[in-house]
C-alpha positions as CSV (number, residue, x, y, z in Angstrom):
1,X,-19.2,-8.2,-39.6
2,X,-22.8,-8.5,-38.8
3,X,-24.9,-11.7,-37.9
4,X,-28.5,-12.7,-36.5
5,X,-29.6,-11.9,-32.8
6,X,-28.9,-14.8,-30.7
7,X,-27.5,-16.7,-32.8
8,X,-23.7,-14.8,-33.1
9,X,-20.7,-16.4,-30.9
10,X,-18.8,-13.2,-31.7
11,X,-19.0,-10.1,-32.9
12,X,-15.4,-8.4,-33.7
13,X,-15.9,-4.4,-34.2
14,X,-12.9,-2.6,-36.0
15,X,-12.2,0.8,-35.6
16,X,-13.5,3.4,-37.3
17,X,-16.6,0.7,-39.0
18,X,-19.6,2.6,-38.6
19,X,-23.2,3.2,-40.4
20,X,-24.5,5.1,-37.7
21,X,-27.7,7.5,-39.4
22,X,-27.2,10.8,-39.0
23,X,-29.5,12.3,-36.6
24,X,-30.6,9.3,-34.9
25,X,-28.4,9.4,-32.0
26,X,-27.2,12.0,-29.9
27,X,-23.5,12.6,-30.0
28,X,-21.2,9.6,-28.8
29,X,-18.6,12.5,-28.0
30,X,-17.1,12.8,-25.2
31,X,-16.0,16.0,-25.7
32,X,-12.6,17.8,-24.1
33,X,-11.7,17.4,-20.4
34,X,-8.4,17.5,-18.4
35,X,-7.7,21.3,-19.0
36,X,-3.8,22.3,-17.4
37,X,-3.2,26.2,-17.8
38,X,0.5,27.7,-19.0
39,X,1.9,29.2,-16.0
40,X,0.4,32.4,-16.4
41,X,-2.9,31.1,-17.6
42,X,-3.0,32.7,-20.9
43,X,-3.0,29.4,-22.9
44,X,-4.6,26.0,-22.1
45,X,-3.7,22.5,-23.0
46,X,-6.6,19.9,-22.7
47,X,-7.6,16.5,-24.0
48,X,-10.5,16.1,-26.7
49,X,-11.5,13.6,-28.9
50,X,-12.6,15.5,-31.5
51,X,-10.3,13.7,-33.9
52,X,-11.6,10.7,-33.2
53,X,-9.7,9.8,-30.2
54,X,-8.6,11.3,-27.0
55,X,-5.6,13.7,-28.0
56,X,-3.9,16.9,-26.4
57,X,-4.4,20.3,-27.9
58,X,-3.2,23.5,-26.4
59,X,-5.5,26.8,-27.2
60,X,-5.3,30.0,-26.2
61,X,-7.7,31.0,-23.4
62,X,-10.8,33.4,-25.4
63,X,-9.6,32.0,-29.0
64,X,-11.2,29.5,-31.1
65,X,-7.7,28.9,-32.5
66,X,-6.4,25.4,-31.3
67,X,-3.6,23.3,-31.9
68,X,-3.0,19.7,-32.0
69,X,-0.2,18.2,-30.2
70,X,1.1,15.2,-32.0
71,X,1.8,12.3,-29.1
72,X,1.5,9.1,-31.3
73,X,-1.4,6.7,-31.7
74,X,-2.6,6.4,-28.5
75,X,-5.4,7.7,-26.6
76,X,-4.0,10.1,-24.0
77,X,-6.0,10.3,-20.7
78,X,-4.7,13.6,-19.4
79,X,-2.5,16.5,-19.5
80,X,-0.4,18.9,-17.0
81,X,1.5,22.2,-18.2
82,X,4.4,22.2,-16.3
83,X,4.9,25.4,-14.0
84,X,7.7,26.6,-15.4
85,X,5.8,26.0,-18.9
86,X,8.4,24.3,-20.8
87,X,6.6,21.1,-20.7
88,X,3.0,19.1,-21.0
89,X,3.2,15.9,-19.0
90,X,0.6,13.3,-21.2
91,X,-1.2,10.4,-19.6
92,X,-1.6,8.1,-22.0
93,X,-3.1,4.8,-22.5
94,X,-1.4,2.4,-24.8
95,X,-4.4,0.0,-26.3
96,X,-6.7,1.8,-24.7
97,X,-5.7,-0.9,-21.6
98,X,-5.7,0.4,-17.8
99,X,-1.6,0.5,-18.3
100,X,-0.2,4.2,-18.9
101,X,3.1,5.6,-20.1
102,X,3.9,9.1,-19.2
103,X,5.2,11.2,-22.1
104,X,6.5,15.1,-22.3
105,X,6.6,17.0,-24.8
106,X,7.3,20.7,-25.2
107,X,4.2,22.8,-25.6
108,X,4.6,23.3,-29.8
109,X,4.9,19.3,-30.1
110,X,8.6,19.0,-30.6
111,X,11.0,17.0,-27.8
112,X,8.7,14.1,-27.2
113,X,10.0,11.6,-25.2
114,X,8.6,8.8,-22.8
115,X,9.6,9.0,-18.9
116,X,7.9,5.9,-17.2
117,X,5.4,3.1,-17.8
118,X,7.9,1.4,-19.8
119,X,7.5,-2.1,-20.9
120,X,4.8,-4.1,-18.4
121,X,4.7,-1.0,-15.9
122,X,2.1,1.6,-15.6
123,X,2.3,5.1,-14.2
124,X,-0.1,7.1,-12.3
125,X,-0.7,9.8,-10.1
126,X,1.4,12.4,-11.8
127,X,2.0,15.6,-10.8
128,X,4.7,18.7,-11.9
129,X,5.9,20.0,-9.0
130,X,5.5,23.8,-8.0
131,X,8.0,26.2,-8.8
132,X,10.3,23.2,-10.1
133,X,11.0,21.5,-13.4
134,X,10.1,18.4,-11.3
135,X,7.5,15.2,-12.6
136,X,6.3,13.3,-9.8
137,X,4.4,9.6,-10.3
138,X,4.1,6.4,-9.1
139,X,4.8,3.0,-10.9
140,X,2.9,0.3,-10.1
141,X,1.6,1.4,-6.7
142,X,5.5,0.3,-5.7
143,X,7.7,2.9,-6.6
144,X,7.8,6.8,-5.8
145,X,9.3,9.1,-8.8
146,X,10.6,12.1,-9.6
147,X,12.2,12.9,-13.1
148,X,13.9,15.5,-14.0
149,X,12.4,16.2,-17.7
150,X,15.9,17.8,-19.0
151,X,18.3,15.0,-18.0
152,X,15.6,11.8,-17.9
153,X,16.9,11.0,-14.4
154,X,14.6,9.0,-12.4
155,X,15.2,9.8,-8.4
156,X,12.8,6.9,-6.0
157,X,11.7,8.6,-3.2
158,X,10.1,6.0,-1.6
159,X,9.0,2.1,-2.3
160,X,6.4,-0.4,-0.7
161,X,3.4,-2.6,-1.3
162,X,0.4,0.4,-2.2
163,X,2.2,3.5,-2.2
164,X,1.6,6.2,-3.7
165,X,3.2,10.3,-3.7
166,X,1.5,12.8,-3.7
167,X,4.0,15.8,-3.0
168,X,7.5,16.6,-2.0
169,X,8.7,19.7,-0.2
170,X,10.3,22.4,-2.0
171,X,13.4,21.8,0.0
172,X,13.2,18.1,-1.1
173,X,13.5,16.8,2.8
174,X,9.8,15.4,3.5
175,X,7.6,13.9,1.0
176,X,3.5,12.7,1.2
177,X,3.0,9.5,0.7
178,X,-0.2,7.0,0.4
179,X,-0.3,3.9,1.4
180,X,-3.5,1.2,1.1
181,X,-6.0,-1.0,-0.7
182,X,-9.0,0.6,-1.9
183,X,-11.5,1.8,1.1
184,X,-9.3,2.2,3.3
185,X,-6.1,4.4,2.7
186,X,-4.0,6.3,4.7
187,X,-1.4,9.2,4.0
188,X,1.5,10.5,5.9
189,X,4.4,13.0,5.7
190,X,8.1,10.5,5.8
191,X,11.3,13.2,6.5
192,X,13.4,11.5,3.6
193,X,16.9,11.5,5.9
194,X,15.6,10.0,8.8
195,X,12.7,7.9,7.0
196,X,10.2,8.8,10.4
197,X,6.5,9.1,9.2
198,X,3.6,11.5,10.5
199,X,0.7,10.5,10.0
200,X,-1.9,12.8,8.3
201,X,-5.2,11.4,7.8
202,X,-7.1,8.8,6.7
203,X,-7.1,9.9,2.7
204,X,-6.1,10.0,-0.9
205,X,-5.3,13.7,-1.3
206,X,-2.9,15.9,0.3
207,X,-0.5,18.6,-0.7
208,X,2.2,20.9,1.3
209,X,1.9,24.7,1.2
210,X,4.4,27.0,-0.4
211,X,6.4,26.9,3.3
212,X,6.6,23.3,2.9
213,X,5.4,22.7,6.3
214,X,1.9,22.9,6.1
215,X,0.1,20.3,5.3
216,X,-3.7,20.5,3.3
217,X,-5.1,17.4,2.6
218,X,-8.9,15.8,2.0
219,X,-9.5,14.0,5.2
220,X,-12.0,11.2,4.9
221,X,-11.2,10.2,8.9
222,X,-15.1,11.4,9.4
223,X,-17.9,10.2,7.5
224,X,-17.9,12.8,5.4
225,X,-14.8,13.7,3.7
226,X,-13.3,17.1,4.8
227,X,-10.5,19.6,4.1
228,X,-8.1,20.5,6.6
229,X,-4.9,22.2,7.3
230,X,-2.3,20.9,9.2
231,X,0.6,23.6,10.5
232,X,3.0,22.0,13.5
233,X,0.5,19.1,14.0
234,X,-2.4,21.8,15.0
235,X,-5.4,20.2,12.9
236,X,-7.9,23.4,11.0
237,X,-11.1,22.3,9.4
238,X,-11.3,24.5,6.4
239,X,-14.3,23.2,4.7
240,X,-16.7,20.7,5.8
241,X,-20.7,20.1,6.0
242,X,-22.5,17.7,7.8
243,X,-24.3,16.2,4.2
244,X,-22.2,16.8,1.5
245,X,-18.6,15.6,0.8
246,X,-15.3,17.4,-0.4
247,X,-14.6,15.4,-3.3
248,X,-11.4,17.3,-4.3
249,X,-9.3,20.9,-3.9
250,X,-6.2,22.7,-5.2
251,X,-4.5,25.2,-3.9
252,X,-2.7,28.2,-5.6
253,X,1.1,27.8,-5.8
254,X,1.6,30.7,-3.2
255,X,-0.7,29.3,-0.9
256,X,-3.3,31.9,-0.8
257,X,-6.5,30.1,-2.4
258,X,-7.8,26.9,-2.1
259,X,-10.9,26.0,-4.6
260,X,-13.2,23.4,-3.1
261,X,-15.2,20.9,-5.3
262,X,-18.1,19.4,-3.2
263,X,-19.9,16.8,-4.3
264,X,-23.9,17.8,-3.2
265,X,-25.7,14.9,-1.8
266,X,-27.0,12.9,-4.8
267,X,-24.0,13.5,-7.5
268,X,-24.7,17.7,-8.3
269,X,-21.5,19.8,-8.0
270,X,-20.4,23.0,-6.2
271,X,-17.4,25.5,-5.7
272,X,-15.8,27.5,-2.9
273,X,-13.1,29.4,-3.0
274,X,-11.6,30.0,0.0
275,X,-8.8,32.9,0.9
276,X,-6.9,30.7,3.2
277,X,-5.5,34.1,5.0
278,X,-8.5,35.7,6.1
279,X,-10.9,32.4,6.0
280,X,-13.4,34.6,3.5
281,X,-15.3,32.1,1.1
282,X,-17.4,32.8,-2.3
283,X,-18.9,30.0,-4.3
284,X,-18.3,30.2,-7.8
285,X,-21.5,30.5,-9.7
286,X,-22.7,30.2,-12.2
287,X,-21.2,27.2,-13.2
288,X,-22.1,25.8,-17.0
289,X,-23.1,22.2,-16.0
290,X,-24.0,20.0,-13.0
291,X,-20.8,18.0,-12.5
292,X,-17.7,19.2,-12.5
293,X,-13.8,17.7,-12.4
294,X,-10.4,18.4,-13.1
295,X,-9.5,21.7,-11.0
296,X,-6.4,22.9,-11.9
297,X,-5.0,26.5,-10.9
298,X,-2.6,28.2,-13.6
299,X,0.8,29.2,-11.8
300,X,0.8,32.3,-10.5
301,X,-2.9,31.9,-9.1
302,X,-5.3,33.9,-11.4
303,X,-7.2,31.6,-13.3
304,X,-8.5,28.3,-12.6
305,X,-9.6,25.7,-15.0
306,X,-12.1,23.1,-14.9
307,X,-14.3,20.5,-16.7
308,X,-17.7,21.0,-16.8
309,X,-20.8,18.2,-18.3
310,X,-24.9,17.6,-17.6
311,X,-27.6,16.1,-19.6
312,X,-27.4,16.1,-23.1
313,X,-24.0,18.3,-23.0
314,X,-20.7,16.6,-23.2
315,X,-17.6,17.2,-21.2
316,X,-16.2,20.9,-22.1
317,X,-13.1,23.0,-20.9
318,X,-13.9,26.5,-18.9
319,X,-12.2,28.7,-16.9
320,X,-12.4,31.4,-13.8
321,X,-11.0,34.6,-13.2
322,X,-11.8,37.4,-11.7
323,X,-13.7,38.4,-15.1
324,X,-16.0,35.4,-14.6
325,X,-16.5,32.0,-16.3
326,X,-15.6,31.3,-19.7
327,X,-15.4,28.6,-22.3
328,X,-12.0,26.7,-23.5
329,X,-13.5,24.1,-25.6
330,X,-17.5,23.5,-25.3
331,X,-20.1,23.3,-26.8
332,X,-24.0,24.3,-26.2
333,X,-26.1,21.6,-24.5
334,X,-28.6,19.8,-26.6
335,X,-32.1,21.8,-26.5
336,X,-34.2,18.6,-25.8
337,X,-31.9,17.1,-24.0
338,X,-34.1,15.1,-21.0
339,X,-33.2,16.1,-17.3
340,X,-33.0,13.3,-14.7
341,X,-34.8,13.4,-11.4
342,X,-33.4,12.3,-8.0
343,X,-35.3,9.1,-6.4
344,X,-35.1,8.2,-3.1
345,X,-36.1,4.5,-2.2
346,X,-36.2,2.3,0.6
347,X,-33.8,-0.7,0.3
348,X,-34.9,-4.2,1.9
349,X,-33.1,-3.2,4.8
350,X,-34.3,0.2,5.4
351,X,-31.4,1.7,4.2
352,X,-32.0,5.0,1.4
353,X,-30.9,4.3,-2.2
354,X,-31.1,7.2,-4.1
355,X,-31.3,7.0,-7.9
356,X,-31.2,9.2,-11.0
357,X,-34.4,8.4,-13.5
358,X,-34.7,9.5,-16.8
359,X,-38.4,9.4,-17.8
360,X,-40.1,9.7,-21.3
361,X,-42.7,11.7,-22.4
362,X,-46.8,10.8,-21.6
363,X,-47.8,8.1,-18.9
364,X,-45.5,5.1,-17.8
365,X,-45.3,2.5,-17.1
366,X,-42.5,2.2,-19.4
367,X,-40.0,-0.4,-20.2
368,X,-37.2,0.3,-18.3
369,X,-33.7,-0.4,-18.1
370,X,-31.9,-0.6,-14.8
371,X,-28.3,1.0,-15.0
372,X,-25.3,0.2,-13.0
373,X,-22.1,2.1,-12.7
374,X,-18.3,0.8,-11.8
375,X,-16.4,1.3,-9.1
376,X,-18.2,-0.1,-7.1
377,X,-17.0,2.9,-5.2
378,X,-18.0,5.4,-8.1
379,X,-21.4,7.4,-8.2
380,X,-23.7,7.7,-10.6
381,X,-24.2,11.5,-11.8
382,X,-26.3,14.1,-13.4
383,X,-23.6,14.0,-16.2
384,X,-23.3,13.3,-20.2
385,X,-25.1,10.5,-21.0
386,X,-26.0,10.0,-24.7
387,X,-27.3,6.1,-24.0
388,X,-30.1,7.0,-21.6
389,X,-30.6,10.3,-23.7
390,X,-31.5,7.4,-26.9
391,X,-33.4,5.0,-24.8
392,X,-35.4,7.5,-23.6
393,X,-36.4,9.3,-27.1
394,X,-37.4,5.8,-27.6
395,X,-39.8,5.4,-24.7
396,X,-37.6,3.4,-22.5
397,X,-37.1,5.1,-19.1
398,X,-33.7,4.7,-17.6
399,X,-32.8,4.2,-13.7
400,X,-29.1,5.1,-12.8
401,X,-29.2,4.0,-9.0
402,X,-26.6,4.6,-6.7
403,X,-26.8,1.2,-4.5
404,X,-24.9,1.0,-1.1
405,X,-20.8,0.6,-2.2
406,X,-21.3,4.0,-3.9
407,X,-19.2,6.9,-3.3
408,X,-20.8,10.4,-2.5
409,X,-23.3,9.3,0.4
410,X,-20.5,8.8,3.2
411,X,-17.8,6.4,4.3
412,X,-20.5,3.9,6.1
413,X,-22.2,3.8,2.9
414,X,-19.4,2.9,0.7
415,X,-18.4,0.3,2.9
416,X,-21.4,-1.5,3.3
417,X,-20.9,-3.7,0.6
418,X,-17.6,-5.3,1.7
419,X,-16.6,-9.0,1.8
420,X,-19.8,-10.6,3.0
421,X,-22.0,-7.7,2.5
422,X,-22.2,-7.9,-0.8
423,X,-24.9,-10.4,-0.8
424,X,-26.5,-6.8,0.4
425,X,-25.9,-5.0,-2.9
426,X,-27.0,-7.5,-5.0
427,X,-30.2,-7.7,-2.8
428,X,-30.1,-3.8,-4.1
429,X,-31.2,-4.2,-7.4
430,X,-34.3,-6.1,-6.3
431,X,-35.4,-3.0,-4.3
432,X,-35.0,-1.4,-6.9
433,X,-36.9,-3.1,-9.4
434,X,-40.2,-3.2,-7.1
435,X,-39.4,0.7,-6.3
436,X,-39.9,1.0,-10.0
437,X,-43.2,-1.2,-10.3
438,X,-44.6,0.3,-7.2
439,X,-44.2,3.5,-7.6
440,X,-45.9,2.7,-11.6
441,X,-42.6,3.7,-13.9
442,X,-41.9,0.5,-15.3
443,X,-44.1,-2.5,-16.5
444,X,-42.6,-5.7,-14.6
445,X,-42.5,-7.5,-17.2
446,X,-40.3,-5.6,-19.4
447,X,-37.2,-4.7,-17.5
448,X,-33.7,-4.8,-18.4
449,X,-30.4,-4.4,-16.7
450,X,-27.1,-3.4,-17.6
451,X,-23.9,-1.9,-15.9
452,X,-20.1,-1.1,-16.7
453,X,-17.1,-3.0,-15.1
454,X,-18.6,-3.8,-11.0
455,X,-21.9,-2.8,-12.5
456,X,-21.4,-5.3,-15.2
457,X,-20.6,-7.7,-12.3
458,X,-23.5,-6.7,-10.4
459,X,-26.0,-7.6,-13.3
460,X,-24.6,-10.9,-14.0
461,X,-25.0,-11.0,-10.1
462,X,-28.4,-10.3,-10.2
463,X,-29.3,-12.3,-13.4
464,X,-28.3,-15.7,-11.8
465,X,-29.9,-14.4,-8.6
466,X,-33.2,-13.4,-9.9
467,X,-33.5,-15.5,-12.9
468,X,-37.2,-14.5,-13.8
469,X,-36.9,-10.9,-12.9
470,X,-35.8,-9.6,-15.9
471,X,-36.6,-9.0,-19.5
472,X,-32.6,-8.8,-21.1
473,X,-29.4,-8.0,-20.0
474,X,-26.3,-6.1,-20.7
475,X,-22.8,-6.9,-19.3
476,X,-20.1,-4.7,-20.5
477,X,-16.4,-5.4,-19.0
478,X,-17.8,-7.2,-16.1
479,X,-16.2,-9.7,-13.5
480,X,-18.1,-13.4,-13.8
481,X,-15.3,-14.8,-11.4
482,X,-13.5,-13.6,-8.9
483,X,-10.8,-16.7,-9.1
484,X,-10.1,-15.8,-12.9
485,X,-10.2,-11.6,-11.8
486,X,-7.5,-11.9,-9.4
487,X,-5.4,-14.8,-11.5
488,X,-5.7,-12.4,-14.6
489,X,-5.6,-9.0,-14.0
490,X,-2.6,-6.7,-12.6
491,X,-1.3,-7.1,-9.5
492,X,-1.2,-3.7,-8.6
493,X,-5.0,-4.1,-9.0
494,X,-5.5,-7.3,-7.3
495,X,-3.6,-6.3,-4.1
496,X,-5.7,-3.1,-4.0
497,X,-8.9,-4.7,-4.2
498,X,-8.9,-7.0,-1.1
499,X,-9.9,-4.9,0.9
500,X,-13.5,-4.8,-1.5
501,X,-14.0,-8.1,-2.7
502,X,-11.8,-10.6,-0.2
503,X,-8.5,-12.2,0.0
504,X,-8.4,-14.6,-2.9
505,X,-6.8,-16.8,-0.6
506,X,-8.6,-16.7,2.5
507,X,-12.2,-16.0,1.4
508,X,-11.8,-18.4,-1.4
509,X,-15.2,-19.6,-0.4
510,X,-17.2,-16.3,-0.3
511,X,-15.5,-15.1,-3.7
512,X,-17.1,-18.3,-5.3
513,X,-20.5,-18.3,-3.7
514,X,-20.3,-14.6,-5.0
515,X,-19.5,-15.3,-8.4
516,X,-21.8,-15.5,-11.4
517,X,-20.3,-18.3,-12.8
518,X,-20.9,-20.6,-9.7
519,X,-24.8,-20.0,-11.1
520,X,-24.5,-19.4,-14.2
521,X,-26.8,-22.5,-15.1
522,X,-29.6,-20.2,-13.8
523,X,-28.9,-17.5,-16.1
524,X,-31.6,-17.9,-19.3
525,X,-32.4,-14.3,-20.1
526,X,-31.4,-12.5,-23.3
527,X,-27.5,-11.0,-22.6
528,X,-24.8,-9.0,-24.6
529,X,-21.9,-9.2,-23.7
530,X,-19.9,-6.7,-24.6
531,X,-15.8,-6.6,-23.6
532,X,-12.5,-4.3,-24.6
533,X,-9.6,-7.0,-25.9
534,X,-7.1,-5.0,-24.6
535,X,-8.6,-4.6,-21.2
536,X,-5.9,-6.3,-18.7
537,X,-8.4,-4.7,-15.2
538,X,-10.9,-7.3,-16.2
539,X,-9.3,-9.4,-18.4
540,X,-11.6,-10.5,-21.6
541,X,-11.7,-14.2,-20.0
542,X,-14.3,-12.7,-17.7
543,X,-16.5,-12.4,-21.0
544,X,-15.4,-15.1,-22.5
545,X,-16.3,-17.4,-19.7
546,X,-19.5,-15.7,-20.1
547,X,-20.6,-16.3,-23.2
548,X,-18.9,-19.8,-23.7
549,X,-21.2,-20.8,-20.7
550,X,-24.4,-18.9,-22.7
551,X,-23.6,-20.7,-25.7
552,X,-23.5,-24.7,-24.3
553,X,-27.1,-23.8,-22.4
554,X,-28.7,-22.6,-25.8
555,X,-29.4,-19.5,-24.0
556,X,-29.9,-16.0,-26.5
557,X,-26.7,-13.8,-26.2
558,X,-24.4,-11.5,-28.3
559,X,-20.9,-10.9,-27.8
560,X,-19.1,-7.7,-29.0
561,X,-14.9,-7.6,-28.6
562,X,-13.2,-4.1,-29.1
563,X,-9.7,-4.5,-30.7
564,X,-7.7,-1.6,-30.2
565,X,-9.8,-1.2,-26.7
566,X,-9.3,-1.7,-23.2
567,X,-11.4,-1.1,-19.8
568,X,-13.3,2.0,-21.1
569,X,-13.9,2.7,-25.1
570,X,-11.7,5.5,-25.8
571,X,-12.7,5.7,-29.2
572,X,-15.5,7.3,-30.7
573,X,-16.1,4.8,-33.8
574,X,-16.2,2.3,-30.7
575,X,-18.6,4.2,-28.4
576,X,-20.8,4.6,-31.2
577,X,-21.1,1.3,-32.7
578,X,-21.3,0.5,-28.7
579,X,-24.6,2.9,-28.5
580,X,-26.1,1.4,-31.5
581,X,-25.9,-2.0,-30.9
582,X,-26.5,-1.7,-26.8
583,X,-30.4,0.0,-28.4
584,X,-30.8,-2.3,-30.7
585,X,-30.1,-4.8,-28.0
586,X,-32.7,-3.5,-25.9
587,X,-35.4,-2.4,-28.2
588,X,-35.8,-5.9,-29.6
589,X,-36.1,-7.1,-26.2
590,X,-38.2,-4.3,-24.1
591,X,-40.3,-3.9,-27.5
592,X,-41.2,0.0,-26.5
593,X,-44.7,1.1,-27.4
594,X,-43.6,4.7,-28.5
595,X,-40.4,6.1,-30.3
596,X,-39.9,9.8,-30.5
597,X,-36.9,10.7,-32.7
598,X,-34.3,12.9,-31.1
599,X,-34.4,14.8,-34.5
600,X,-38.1,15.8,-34.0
């Protein structure tokens, strides 16, 4: 299963194959995330991969007991206790492909049954209803659900190119509903007699109150997204600031408390909670790492549940109540784990690209490897990351920018790489790279790029852009051309990404001048390749194309295909051997002076 460095047309990496050295990597875990609390937050179910792959387990909250909940082979994605408690609603990911089913099972592991994503559909956006034994989801970004778990039936609520629910009134009359590509989506309240529609905002998130009336929703109408309160069509700001964003909120079944996640100018997390009776506000401090996801209130409103990850500590479980914070499922951070700084550059435009750098130990310049994350409208954050933590017990210093297209810095920001602007972002990475030689981090002549999914597009972007700039490469699930993308991969994902990349149709011409593969003659540095075979987002014939094209030019390449794997490696033999071989990759190439062992 092994071969020699530029010489291999394929490297196939079965499951569970592995001879990673103990002690030579930090943990590949990702740990346990997607905590849902029983309704009246005694017990938690969450996902962990601790077995291997992601799977549900319920604990209860202040025990180290756990239990497994059996739900098949595949890798489950997340988990919701229902709020009457007689059911876990699991998100799972057949192949590890962007398709999911939706399964429930009762909480002890009996009853397990699936409820949509059958055959070539996927479901998403699920959510149990408050107060009722009701499951609403989406399929295919076409059809509104609700099932009833108990008799399986399947009521539509509402249908339509890009629509999603997000919530129906308890007295079933009006439901929320959002419509749009990416970028640019919109949600509204439609009375399901008459089928009229309020709008809301311009949005993704939005729930009603216990009354259902009143509307709460994240309003990204303003530059900065914002939560507000809508009651007879009079508009409340709740929370706002005029530099960081709300990235998400829930709100306690009775209406009483909402808890605010804001996302702190350069990727750092905070929480509010605010009593939405008296307006009174309290952060909730301390919390146990720098970014945190998944807020999820328990039923009755006393204990809220969260996922919490930073530098050299994986994802873990936690809770609040009125006694404090506490751990579900976590474990201590890593004692040497190296702490990122926040950069702030100049792009060639005079636009501010910020940019999280992990630096080794003693005087740079280093070798350095640039890292790009997906999306594109994703951020880079101050989270786990066990590949920059190797490469830089190595001596190779890392930069995780956050070029313009990312989310977190505003909506101008994450729109300025649409359609024809993207000639912009890939103009990014060379301000980055001479912020890093000026400023005396990295030595110019040893720089490598990488990135994941539209970061693994953006570095075959700038590797037939800037042929001579850099030292190696690493693609892993990226887009080489757009005409294949939209030709191969699911329609619900095609229609929704227009309104980022261009109508396949009508800016045929752009998406090819755009594409990697209209250049890929000028491509000759070192590249992995590195590709899920399951993954239907970007189908594998993006790699493929790839390193066919590599291997005709005589150009030095690798290519490594995950069976059993789709757009993200779910597994942790996979993530390992991934780690391993992405170092090796680069170590041979950047040839670092120093190496310090994570074990010293």
């Amino acid at each position: 299963m092994t071969g020699q460095l530029n010489r291999v047309d394929v490297t196939v990496l079965p499951m569970g194959w592995t001879n990673i050295e103990t002690g030579s990597f930090p943990s590949e875990v990702s740990g346990s995330w997607s905590p849902s609390l029983s309704p009246d937050g005694r017990h938690a179910a969450y996902v962990s991969d601790r077995s291997g792959r992601p799977q549900v387990w319920v604990q209860p909250v202040g025990s180290e007991l756990k239990f497994l909940v059996d739900t098949g082979e595949a890798p489950v994605a997340q988990v919701q206790w229902s709020t009457g408690g007689g059911w876990l609603a699991c998100h799972v990911a057949p192949g590890g492909a962007p398709r999911h089913e939706v399964w429930l099972v009762r909480p002890d592991g009996s009853e397990l049954h699936q409820v949509a994503g059958f055959g070539a559909d996927t479901a998403d956006n699920m959510r149990w209803l408050p107060g009722r034994s009701l499951l609403a989801l989406t399929e295919n970004l076409t059809t509104a659900l609700l099932i009833d778990p108990v008799t399986g039936d399947r009521t539509v609520v509402a249908e339509g190119e890009l629509v999603s629910l997000l919530d129906v009134a308890p007295g079933g009359d009006r439901a929320l509903l959002r419509f749009g590509p990416r970028g640019d989506r919109w949600v509204v309240v439609r009375d399901l007699h008459t089928g009229a529609e309020e709008f809301v905002t311009r949005g993704e998130q939005a729930v009603f109150g216990p009354d259902g009336t009143t509307v709460y929703a994240r309003s990204e109408s303003d530059e900065l997204p914002q939560l507000i309160r809508l009651v007879k069509g009079d508009l409340e700001l709740l929370a706002w600031s005029d530099r960081d964003e709300v990235e998400t909120f829930t709100v306690t079944a009775d209406g009483r408390t909402a808890a605010v996640l804001w996302n702190v100018h350069g990727g750092e997390s905070q929480v509010t909670l605010i009593d939405l009776e008296s307006g009174d506000r309290r952060p909730l401090e301390p919390l146990p790492g720098a970014v945190i996801s998944g807020l999820s209130w328990c039923f009755d409103g006393s204990t809220l549940a969260f996922t919490a990850e930073g530098p050299g500590c994986p994802h873990g479980t936690w809770v609040w109540s009125e006694d404090g914070v506490a751990p579900i499922s976590a474990d201590p951070p890593a004692p040497n784990a190296v702490h990122p700084t926040l950069e702030s550059f100049p792009a060639h435009d005079g636009l501010t690209l910020t940019g999280w750098l992990f630096r080794p130990a003693g005087e740079g310049p280093f070798p350095t490897v640039l890292w790009f994350h997906g999306g594109p409208e994703a951020q880079e954050r101050p989270g786990h990351g066990p590949l920059f933590q190797s490469l830089v017990d190595r001596g190779i210093a890392v930069l995780a920018p956050n070029v313009r297209g990312s989310s977190g810095f505003g909506r101008s920001f994450m729109n300025a790489d649409n359609l024809g602007r993207r000639y912009a972002a890939i103009e990014d990475v060379r301000s980055c790279v001479e912020f890093l030689t000026r400023s005396g981090i990295a030595d110019g002549s040893r720089i490598g790029i990488m990135g994941r999914s539209y970061g693994g597009y953006l570095t075959l972007a700038a590797l037939t852009t800037f042929p001579d700039m850099f030292a190696v490469g690493i693609d892993v699930c990226g887009m080489s051309d757009f005409a294949t993308f939209y030709e191969h991969t699911e329609p619900w994902i095609a229609a929704a990404a227009v309104s980022k990349y261009g109508d396949p149709v009508t800016d045929r011409d752009l998406l090819a001048d755009l594409s990697p593969m209209t250049r890929i003659d000028r491509l000759r540095t070192p590249l992995m390749v590195v590709h899920g075979e399951n993954d239907s987002n970007v189908p594998v014939i993006e790699a493929a194309q790839v390193v066919e094209a590599l291997a005709e030019r005589g150009v030095p390449h690798r290519y490594l295909l995950f069976p059993g794997e789709g757009h993200e490696l779910l597994h942790r033999s996979s993530r390992a051997e991934y780690m391993q071989e992405t170092v090796d990759w680069l170590t041979t190439y950047l040839r670092p002076v120093t190496y310090l062992s994570s074990t010293e």
